[in-house]
SERO-4910 file (N, C-alpha, C, O; in steps of 0.05 Angstrom, whole numbers):
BEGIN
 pado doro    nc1    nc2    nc3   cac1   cac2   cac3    cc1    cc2    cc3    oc1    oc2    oc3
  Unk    A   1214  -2393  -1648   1188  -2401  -1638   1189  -2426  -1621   1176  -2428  -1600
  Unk    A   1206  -2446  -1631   1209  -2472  -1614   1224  -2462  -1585   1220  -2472  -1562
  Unk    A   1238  -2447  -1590   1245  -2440  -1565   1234  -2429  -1538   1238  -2434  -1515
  Unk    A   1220  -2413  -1552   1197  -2402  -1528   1176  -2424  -1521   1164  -2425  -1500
  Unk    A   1172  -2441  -1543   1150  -2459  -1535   1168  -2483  -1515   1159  -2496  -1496
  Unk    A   1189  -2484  -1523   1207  -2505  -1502   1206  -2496  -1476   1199  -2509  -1457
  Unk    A   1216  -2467  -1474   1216  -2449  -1447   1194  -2446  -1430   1196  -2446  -1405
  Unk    A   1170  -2443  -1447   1136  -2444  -1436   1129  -2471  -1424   1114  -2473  -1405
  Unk    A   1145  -2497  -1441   1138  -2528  -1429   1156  -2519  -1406   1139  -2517  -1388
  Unk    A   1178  -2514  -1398   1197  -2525  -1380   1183  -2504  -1349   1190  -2512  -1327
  Unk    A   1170  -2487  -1349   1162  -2473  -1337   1132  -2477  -1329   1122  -2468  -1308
  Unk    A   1120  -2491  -1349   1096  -2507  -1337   1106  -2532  -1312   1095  -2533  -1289
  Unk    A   1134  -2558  -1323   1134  -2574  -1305   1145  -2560  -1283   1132  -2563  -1263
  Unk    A   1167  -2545  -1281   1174  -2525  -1250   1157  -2529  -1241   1158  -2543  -1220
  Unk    A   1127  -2516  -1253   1112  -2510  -1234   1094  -2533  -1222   1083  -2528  -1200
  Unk    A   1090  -2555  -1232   1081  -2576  -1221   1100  -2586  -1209   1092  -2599  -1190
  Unk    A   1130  -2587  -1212   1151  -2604  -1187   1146  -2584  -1163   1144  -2598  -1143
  Unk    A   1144  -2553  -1157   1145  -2545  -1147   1115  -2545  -1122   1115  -2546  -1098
  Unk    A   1097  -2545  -1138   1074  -2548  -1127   1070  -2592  -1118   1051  -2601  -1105
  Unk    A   1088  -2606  -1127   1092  -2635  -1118   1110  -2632  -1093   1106  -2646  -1073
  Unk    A   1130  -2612  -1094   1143  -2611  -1066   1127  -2608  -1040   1130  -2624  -1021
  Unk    A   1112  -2591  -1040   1095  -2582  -1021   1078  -2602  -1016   1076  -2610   -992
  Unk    A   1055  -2618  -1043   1045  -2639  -1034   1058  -2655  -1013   1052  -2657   -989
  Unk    A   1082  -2668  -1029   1101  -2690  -1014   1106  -2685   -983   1112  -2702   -967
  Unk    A   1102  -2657   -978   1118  -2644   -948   1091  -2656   -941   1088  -2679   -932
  Unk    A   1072  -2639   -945   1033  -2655   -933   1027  -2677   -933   1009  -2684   -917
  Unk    A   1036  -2692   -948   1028  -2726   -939   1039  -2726   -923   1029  -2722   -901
  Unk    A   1065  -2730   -926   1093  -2738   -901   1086  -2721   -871   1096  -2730   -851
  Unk    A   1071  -2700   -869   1067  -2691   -843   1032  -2697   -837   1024  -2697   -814
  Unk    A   1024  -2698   -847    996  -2715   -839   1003  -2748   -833    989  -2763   -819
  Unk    A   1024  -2755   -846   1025  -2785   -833   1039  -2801   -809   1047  -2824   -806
  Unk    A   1040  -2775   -789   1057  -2778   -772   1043  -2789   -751   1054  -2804   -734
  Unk    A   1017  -2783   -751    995  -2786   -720    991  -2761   -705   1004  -2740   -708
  Unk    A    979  -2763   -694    968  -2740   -665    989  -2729   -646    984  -2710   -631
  Unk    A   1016  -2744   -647   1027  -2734   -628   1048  -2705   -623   1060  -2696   -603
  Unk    A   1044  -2697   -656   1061  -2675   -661   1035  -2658   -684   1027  -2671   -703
  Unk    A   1025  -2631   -681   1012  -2633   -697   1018  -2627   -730   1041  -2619   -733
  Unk    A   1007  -2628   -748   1014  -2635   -781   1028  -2609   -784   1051  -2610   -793
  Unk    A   1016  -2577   -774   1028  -2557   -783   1056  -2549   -780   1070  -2534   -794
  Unk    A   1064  -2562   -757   1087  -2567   -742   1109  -2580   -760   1132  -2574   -766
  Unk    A   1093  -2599   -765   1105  -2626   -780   1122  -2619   -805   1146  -2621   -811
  Unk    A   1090  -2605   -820   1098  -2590   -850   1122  -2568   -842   1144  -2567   -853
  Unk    A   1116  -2557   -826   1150  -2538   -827   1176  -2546   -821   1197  -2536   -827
  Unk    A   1170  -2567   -807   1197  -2583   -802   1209  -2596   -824   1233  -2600   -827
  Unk    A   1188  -2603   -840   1203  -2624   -862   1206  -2605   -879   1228  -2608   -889
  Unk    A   1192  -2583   -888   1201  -2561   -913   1232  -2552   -899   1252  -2548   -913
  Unk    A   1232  -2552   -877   1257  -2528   -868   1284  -2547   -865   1307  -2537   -863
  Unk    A   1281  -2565   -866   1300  -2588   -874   1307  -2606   -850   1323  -2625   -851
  Unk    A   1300  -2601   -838   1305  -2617   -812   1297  -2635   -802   1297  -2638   -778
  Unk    A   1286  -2657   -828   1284  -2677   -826   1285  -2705   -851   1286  -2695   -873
  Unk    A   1284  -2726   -852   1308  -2732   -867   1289  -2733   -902   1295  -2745   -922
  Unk    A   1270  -2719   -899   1268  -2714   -937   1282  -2693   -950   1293  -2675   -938
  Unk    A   1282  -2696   -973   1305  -2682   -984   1290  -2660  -1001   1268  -2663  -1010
  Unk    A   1303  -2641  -1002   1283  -2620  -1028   1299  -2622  -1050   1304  -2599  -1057
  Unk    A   1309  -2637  -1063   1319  -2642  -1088   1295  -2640  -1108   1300  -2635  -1131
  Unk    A   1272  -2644  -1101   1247  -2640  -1113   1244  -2608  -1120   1240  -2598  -1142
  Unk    A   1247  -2595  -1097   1241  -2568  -1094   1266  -2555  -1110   1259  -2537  -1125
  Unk    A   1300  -2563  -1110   1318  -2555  -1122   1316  -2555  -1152   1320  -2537  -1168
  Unk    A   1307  -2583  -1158   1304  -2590  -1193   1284  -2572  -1204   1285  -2565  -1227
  Unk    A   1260  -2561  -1183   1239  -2547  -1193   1253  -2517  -1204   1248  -2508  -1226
  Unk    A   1265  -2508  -1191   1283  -2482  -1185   1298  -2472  -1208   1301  -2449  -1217
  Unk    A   1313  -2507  -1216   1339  -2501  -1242   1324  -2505  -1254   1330  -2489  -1271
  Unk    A   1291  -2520  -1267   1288  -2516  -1287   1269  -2491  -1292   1269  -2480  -1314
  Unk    A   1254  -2484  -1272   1245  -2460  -1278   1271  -2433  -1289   1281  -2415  -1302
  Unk    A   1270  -2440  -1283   1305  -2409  -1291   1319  -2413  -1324   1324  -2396  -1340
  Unk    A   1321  -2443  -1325   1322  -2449  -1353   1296  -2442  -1367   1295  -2425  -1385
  Unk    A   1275  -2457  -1359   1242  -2446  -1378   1251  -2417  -1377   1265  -2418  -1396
  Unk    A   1252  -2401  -1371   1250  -2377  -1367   1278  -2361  -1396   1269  -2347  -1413
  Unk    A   1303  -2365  -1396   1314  -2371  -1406   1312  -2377  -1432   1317  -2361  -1450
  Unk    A   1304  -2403  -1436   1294  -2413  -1468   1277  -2394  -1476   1280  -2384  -1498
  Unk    A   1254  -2384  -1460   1242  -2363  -1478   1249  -2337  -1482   1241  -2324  -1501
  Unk    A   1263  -2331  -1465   1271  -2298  -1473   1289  -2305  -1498   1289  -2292  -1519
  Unk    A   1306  -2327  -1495   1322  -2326  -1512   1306  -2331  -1552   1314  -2321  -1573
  Unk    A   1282  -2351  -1545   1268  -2348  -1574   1243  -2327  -1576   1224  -2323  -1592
  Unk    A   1252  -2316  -1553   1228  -2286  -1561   1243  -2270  -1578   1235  -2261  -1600
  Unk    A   1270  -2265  -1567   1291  -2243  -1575   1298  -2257  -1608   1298  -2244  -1629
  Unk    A   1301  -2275  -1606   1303  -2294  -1638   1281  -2289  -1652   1289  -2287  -1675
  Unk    A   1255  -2286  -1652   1235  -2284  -1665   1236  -2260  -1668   1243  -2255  -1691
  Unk    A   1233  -2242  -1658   1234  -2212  -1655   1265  -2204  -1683   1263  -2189  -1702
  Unk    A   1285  -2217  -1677   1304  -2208  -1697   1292  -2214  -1723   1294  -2194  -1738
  Unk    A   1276  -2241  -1736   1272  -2246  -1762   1248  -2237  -1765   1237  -2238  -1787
***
């Protein structure tokens, strides 16, 4: 049971690092000015080609796959006893 509930937490924060990536890309391309416009901006910096990093977006990734993981693994544990 702790396990799935570990797997359910780790898969809630994924989803807020993952949904913080995207924020982070939208500040960072709204604060550029007028001379390139933001939508532009935002794809440039998601697509990596410029110098933020998605280590945000990566860490979201490994731990979603782990959340995911912990729980099958204490579903399948609960399910045995």
């Amino acid at each position: 049971m702790v396990k799935a509930l570990v797997g359910s937490g780790l898969m809630i924060a994924a989803a807020i690092l993952f949904v913080g990536h995207y924020l982070i890309a939208a500040v960072l391309a709204g604060g550029y000015g007028n001379e390139v416009p933001a939508a532009y901006e935002f794809g440039t910096i998601l697509s990596g080609e410029t110098v933020y990093s998605s280590a945000i977006f990566n860490t979201s990734v490994i731990v979603g796959i782990v959340g995911i993981l912990f729980s099958i693994w204490g579903i399948i544990e609960q399910r045995r006893v």
